[in-house]
Structures are given as structure tokens and as C-alpha cells.
PQR file of N, CA, C, O and H, with PARSE charges and radii, in Angstrom:
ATOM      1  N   UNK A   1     -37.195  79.685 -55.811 -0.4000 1.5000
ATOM      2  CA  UNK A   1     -37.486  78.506 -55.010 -0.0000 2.0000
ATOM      3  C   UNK A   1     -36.345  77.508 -55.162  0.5500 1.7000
ATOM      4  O   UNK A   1     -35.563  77.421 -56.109 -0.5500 1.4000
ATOM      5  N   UNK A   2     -36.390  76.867 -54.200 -0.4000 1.5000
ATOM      6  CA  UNK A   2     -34.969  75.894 -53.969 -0.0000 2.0000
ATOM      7  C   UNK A   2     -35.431  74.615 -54.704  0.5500 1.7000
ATOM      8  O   UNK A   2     -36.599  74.226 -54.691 -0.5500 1.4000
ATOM      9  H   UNK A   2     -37.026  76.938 -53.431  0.4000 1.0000
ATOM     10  N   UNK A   3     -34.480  74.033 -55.306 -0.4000 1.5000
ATOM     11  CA  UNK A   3     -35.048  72.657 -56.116 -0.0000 2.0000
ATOM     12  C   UNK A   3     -33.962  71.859 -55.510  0.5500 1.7000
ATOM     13  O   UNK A   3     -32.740  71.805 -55.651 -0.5500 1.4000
ATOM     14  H   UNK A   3     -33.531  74.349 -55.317  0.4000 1.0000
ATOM     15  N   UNK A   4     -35.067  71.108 -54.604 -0.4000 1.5000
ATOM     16  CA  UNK A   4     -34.096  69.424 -53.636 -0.0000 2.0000
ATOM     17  C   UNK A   4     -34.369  68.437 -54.699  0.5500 1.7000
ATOM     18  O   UNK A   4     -35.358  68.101 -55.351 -0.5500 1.4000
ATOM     19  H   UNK A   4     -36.059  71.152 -54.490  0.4000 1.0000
ATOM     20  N   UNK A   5     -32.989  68.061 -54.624 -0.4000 1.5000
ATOM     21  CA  UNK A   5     -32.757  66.434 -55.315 -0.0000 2.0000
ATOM     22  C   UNK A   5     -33.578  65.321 -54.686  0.5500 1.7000
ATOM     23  O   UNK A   5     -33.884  65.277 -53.494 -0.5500 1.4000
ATOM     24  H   UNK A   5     -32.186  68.334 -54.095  0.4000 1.0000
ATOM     25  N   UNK A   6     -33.985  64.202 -55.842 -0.4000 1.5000
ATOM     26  CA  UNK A   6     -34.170  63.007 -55.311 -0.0000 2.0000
ATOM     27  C   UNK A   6     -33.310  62.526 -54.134  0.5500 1.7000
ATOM     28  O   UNK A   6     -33.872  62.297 -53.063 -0.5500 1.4000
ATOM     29  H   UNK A   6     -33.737  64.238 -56.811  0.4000 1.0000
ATOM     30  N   UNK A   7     -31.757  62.329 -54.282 -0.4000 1.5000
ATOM     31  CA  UNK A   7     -31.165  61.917 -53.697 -0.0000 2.0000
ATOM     32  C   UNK A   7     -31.142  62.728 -52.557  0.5500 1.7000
ATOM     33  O   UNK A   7     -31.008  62.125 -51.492 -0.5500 1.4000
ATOM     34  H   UNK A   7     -31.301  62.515 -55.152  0.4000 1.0000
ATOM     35  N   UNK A   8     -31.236  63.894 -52.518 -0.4000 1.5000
ATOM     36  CA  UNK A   8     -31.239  64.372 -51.048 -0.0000 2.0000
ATOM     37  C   UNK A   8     -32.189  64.274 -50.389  0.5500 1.7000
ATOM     38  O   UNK A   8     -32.017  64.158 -49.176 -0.5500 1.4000
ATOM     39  H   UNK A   8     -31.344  64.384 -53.383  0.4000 1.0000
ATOM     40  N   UNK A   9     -33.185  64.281 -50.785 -0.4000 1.5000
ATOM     41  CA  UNK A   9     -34.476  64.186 -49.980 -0.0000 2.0000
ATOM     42  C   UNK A   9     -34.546  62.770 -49.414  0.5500 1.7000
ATOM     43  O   UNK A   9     -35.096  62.551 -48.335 -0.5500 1.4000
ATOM     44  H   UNK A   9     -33.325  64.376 -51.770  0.4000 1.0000
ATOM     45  N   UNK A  10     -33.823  61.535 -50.366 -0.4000 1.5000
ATOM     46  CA  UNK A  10     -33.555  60.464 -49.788 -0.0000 2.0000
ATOM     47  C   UNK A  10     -33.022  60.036 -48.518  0.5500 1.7000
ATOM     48  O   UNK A  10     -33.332  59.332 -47.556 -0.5500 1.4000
ATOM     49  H   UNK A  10     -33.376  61.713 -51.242  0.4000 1.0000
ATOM     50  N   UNK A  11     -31.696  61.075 -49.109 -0.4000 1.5000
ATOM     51  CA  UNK A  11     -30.507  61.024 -47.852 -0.0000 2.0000
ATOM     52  C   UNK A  11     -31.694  61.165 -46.874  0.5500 1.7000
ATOM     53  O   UNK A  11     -32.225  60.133 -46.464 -0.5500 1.4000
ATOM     54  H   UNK A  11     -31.445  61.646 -49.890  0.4000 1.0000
ATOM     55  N   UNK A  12     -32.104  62.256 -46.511 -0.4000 1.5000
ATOM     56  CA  UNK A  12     -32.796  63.419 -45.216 -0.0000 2.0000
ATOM     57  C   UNK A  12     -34.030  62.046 -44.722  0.5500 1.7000
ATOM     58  O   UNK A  12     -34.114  61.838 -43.511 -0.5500 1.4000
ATOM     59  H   UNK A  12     -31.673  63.095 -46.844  0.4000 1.0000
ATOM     60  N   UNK A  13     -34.670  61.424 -45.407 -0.4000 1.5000
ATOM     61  CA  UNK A  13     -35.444  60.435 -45.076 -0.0000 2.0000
ATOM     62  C   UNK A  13     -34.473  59.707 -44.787  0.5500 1.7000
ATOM     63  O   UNK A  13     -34.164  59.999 -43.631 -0.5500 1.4000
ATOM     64  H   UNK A  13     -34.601  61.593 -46.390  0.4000 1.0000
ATOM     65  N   UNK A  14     -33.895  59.023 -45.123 -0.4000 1.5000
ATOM     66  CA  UNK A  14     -33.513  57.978 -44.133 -0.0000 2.0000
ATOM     67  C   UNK A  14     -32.758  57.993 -43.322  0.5500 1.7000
ATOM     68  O   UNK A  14     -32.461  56.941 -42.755 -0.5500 1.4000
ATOM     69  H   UNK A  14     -34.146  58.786 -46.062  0.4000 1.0000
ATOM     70  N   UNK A  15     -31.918  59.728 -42.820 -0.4000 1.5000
ATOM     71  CA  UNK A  15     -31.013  59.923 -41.793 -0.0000 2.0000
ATOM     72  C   UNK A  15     -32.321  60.308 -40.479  0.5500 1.7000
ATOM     73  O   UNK A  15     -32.381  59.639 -39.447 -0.5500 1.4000
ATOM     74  H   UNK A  15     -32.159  60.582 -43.280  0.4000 1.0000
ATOM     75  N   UNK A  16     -33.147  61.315 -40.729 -0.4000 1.5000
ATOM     76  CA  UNK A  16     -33.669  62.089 -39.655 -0.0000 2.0000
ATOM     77  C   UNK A  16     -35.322  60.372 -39.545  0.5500 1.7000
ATOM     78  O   UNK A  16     -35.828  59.813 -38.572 -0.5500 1.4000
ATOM     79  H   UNK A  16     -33.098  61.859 -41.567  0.4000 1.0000
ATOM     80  N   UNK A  17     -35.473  60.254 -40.603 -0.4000 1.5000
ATOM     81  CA  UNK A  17     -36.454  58.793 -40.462 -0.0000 2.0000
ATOM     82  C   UNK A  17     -35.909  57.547 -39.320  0.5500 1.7000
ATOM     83  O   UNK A  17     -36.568  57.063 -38.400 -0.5500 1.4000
ATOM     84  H   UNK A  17     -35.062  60.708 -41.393  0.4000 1.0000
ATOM     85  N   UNK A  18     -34.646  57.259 -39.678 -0.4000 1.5000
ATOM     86  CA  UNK A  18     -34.173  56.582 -38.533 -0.0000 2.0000
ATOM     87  C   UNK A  18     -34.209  57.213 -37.034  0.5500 1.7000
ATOM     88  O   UNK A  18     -34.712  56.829 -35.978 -0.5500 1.4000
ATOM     89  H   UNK A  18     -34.111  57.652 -40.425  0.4000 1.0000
ATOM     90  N   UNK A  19     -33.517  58.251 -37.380 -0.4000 1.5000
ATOM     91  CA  UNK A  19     -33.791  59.192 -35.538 -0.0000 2.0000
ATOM     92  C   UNK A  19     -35.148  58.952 -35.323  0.5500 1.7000
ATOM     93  O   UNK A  19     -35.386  58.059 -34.509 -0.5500 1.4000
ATOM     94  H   UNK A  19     -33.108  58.563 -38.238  0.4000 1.0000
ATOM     95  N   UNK A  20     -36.065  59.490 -35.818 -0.4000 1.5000
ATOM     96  CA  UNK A  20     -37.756  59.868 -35.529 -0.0000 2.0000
ATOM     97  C   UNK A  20     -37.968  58.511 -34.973  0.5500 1.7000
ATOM     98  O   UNK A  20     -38.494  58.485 -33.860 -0.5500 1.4000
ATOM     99  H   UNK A  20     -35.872  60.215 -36.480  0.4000 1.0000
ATOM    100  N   UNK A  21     -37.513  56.805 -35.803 -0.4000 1.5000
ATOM    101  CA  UNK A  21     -37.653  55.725 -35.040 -0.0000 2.0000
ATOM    102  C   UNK A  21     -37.051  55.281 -33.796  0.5500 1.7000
ATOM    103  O   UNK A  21     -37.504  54.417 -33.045 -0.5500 1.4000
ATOM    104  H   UNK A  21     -37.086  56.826 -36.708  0.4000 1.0000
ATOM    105  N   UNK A  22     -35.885  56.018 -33.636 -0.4000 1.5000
ATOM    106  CA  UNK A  22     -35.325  55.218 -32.357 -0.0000 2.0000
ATOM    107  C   UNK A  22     -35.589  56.025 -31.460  0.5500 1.7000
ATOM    108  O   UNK A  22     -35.229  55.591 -30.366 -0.5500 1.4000
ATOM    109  H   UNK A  22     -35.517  56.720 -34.246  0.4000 1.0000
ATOM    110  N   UNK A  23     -36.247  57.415 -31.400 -0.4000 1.5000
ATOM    111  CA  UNK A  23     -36.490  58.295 -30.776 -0.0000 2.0000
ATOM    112  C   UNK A  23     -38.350  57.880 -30.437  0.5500 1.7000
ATOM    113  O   UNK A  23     -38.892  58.154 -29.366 -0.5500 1.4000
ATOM    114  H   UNK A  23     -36.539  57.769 -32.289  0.4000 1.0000
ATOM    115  N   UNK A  24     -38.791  57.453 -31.165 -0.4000 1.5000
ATOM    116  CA  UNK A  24     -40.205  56.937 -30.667 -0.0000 2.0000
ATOM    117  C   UNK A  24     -39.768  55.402 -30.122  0.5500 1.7000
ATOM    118  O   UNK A  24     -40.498  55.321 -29.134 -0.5500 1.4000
ATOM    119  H   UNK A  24     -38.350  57.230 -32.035  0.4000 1.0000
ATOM    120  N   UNK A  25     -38.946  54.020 -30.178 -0.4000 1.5000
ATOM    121  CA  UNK A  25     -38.902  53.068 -29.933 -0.0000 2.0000
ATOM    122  C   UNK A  25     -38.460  53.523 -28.486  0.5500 1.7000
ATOM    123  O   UNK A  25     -38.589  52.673 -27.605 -0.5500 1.4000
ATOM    124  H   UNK A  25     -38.354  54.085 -30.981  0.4000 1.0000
ATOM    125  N   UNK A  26     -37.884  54.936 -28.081 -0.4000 1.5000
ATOM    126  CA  UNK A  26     -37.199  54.822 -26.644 -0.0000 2.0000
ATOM    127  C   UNK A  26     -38.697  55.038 -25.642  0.5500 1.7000
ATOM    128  O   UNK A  26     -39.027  54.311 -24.705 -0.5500 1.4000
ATOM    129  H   UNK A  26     -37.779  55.626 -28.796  0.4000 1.0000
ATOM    130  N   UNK A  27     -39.478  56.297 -26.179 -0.4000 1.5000
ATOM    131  CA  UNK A  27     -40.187  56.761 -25.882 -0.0000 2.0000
ATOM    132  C   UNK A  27     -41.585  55.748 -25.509  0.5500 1.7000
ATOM    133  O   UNK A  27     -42.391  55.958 -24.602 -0.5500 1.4000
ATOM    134  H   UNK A  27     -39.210  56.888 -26.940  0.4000 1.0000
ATOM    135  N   UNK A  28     -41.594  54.904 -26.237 -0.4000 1.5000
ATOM    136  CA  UNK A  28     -42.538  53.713 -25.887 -0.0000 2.0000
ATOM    137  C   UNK A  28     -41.692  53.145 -24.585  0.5500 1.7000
ATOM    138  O   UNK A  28     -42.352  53.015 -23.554 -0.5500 1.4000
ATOM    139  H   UNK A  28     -40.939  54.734 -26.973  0.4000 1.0000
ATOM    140  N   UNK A  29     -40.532  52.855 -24.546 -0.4000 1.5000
ATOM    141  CA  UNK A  29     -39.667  51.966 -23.920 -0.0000 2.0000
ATOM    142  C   UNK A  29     -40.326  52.258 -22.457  0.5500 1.7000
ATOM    143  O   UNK A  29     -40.983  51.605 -21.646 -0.5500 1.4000
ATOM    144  H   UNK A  29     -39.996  52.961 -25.384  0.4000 1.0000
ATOM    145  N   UNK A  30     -39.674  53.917 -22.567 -0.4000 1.5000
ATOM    146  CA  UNK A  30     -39.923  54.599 -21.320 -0.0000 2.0000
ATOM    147  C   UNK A  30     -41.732  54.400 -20.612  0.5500 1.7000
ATOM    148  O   UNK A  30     -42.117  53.994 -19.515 -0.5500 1.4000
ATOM    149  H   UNK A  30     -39.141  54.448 -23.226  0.4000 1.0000
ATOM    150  N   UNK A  31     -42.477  54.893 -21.814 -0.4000 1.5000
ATOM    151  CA  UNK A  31     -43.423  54.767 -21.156 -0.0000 2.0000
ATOM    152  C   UNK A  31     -44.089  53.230 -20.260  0.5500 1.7000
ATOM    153  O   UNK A  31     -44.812  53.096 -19.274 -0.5500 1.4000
ATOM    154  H   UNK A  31     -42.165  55.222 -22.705  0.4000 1.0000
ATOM    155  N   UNK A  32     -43.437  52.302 -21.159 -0.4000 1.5000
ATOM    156  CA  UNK A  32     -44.114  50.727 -20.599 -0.0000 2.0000
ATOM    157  C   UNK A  32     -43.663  50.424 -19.469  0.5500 1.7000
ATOM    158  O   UNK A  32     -44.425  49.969 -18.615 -0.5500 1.4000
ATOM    159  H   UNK A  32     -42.850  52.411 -21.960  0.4000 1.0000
ATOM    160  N   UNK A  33     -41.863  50.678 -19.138 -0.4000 1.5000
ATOM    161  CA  UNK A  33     -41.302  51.109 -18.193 -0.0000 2.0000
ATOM    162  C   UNK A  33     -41.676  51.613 -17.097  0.5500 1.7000
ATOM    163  O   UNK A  33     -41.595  50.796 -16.180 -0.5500 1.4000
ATOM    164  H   UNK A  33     -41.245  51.048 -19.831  0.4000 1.0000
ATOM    165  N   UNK A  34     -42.107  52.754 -16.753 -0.4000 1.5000
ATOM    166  CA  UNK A  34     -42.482  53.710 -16.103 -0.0000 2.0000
ATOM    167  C   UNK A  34     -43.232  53.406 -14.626  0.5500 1.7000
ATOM    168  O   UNK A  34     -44.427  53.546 -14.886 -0.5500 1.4000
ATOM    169  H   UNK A  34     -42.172  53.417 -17.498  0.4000 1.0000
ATOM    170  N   UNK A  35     -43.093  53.018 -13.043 -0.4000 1.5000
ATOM    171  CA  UNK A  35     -43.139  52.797 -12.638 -0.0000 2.0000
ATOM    172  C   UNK A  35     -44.695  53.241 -11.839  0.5500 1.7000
ATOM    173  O   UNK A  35     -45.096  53.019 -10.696 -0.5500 1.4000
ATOM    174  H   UNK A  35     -42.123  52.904 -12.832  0.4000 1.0000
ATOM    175  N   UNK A  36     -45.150  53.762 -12.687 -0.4000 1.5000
ATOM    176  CA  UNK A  36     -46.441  54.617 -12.544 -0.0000 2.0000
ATOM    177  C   UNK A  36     -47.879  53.837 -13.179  0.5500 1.7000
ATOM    178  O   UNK A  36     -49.058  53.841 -12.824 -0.5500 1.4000
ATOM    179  H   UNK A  36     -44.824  53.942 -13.614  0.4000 1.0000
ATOM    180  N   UNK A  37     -47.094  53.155 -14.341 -0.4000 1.5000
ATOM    181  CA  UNK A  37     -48.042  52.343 -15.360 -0.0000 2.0000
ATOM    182  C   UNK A  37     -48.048  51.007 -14.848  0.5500 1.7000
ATOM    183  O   UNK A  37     -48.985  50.401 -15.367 -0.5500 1.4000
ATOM    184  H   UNK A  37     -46.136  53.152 -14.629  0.4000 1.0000
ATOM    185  N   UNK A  38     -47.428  50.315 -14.084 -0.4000 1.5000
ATOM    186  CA  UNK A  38     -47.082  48.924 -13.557 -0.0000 2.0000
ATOM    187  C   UNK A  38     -48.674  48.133 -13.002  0.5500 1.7000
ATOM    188  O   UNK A  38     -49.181  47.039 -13.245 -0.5500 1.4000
ATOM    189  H   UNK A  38     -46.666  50.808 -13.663  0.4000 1.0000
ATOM    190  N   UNK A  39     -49.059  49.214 -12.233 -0.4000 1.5000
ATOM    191  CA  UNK A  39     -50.459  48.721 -11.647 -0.0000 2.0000
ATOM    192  C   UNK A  39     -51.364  48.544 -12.983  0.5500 1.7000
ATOM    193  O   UNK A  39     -51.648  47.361 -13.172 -0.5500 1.4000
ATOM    194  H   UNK A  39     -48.647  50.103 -12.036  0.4000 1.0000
ATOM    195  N   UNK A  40     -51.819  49.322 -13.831 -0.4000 1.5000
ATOM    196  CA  UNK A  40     -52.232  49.007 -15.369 -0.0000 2.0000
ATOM    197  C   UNK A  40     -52.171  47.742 -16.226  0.5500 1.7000
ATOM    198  O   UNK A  40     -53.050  47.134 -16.838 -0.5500 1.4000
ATOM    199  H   UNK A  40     -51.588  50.283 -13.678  0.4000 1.0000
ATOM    200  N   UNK A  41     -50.816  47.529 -16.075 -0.4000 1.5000
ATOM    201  CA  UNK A  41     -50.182  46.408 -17.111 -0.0000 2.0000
ATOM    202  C   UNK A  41     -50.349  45.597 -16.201  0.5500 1.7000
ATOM    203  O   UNK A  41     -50.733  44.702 -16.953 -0.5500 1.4000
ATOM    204  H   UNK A  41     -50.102  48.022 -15.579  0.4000 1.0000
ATOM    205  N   UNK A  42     -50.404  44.988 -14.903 -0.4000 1.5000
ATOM    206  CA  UNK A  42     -50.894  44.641 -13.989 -0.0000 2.0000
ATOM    207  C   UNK A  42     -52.398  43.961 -14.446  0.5500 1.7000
ATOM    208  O   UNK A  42     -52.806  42.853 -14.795 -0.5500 1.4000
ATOM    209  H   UNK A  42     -50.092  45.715 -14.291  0.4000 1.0000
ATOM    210  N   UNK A  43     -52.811  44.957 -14.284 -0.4000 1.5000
ATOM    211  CA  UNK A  43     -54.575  44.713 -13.897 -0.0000 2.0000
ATOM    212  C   UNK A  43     -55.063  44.176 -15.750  0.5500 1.7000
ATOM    213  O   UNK A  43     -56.031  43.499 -16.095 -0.5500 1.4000
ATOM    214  H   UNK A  43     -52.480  45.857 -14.001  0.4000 1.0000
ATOM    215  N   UNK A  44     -54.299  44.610 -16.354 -0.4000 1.5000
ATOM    216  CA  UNK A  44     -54.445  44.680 -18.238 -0.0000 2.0000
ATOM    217  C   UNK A  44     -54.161  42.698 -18.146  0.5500 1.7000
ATOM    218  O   UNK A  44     -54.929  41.843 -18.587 -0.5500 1.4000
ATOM    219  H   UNK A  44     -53.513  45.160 -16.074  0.4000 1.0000
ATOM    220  N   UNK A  45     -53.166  42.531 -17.615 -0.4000 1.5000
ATOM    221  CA  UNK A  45     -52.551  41.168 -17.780 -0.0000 2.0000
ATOM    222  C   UNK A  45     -53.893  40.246 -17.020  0.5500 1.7000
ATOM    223  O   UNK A  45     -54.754  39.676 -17.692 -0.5500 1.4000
ATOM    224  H   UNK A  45     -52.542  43.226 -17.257  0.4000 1.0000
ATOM    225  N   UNK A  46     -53.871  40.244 -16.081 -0.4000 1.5000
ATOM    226  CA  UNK A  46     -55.028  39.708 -15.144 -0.0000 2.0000
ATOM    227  C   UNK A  46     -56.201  39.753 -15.571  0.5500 1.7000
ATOM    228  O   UNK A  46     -56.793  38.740 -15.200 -0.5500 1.4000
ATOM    229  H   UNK A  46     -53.172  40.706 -15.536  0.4000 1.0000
ATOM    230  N   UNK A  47     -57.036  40.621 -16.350 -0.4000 1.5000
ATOM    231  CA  UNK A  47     -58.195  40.993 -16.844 -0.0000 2.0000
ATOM    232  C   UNK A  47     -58.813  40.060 -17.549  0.5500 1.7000
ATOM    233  O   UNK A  47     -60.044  40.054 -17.507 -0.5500 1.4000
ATOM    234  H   UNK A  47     -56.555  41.444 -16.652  0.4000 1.0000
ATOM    235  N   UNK A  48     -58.112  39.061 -18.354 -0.4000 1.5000
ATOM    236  CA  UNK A  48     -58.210  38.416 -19.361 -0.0000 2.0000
ATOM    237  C   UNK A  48     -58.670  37.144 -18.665  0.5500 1.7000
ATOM    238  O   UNK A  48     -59.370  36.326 -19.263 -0.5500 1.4000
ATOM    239  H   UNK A  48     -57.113  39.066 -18.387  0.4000 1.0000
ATOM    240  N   UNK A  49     -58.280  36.972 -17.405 -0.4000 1.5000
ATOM    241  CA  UNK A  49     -58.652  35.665 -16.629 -0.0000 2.0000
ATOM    242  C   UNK A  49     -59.846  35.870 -15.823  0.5500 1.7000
ATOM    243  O   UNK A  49     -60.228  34.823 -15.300 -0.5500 1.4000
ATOM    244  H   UNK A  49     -57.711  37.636 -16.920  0.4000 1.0000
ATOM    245  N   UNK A  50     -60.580  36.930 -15.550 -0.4000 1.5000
ATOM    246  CA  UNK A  50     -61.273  36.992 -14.686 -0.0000 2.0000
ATOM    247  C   UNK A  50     -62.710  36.194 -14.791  0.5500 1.7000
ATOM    248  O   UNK A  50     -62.925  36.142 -16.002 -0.5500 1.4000
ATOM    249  H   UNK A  50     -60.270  37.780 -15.974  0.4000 1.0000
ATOM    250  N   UNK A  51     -63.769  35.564 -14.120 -0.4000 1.5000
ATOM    251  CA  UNK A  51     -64.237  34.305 -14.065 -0.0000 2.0000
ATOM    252  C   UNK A  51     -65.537  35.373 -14.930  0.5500 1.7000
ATOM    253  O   UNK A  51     -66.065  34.626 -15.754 -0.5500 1.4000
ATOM    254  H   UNK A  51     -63.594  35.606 -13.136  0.4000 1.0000
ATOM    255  N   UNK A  52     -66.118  36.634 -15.003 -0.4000 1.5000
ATOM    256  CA  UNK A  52     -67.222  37.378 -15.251 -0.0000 2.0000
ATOM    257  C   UNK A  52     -67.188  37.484 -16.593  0.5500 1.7000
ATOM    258  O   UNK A  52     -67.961  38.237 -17.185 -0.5500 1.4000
ATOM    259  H   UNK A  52     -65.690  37.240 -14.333  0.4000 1.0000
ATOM    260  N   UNK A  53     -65.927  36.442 -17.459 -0.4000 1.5000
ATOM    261  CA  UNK A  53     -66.202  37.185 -19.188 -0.0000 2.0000
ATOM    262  C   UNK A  53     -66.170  35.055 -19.553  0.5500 1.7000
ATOM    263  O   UNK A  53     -65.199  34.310 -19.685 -0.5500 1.4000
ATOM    264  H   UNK A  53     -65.299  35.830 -16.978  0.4000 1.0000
ATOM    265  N   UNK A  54     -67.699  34.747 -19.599 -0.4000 1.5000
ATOM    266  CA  UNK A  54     -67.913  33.858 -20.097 -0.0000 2.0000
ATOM    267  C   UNK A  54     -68.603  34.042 -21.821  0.5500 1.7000
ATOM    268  O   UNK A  54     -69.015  34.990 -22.490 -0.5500 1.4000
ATOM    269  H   UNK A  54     -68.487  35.352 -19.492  0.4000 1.0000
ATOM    270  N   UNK A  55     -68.432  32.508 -22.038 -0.4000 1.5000
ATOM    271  CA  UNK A  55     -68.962  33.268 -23.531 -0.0000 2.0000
ATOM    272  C   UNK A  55     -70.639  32.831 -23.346  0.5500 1.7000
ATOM    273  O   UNK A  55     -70.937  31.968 -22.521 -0.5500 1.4000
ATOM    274  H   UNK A  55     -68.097  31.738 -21.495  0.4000 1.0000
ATOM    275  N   UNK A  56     -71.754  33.545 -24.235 -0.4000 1.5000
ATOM    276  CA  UNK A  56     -72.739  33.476 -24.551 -0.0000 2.0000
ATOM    277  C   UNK A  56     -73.156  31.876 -24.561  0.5500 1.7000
ATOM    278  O   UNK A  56     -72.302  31.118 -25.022 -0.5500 1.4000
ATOM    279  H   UNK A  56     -71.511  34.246 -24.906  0.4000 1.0000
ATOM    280  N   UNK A  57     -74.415  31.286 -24.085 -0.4000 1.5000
ATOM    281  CA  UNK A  57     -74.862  30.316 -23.982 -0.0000 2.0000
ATOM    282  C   UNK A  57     -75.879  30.177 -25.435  0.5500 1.7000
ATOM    283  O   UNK A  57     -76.543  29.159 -25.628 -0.5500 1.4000
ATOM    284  H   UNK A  57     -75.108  31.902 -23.711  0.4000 1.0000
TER
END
């Protein structure tokens, strides 16, 4: 069996750990982006104002 160093296993976390983040920060990017989701974020934004969410009397 192979015996990995502290330090390498370090290295490997924080080289491929950074990718995995900027590779999910794009992937959000894209999705919020996405010209498909607009009506959503839309209706998500607006929702919050609508006159039917009073509070309890």
C-alpha cells in the first residue's frame, strides 16, 4: 500500500480544492445567468410584495 504524506495530501487539497471551487462558483454563475431561469428570479423577486401574505391578526 502506498503511504501519502501529510504534505502531499495538503498540496492535492488545496490545488484540486481550489479548482472544485471555481469550477462550482462558475457553475452557479451560469446557472443564475441562464436565460431560461429569468422568469423565476423574476416572479422569486416580486413574490415577496404581493398584497395576499399579510401577517396574522
Amino acid at each position: 500500500m502506498m503511504d501519502i504524506g501529510h504534505s502531499a495530501l495538503v498540496g492535492f487539497a488545496k490545488s484540486y480544492g481550489l479548482f472544485y471551487l471555481i469550477a462550482f462558483s462558475v457553475a452557479v454563475l451560469v446557472y443564475t445567468y441562464w436565460p431560461s431561469n429569468k422568469k423565476r428570479f423574476d416572479r422569486a423577486s416580486k413574490s415577496i410584495l404581493d398584497d395576499e401574505d399579510k401577517p396574522c391578526p
